[in-house]
C-alpha positions, -999 to 999 in steps of 0.1 A, spaced: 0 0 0 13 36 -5 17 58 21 -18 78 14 -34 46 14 -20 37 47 -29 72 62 -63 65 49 -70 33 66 -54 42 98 -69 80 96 -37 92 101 -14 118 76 1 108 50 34 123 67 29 97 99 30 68 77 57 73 60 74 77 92 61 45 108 72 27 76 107 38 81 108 33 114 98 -4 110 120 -7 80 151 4 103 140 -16 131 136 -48 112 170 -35 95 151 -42 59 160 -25 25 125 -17 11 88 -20 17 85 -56 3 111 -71 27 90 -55 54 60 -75 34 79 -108 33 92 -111 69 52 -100 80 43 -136 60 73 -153 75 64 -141 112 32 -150 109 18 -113 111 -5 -113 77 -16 -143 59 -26 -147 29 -65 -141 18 -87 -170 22 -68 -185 51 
């Protein structure tokens, strides 16, 4: 999702989720948007749709 597509489900800015993206992409020490994507899956955080 982009970030105004974030702040839209969350009702927050635009700005704020861009920030919490970054922040969990430096957390989780991940290069881009989709690793943050892949280890969600891998921890168990999201699953796919249907499950």
């Amino acid at each position: 999702m982009s970030n105004d597509e974030i702040a839209d489900r969350m009702v927050i800015s635009p700005l704020t989720a861009r920030t919490h993206v970054h922040r969990a992409m430096a957390k989780l020490h991940a290069r881009d948007r989709a690793q943050l994507v892949v280890m969600a899956y891998e921890s168990g955080l999201v699953t796919p749709h249907g499950d």
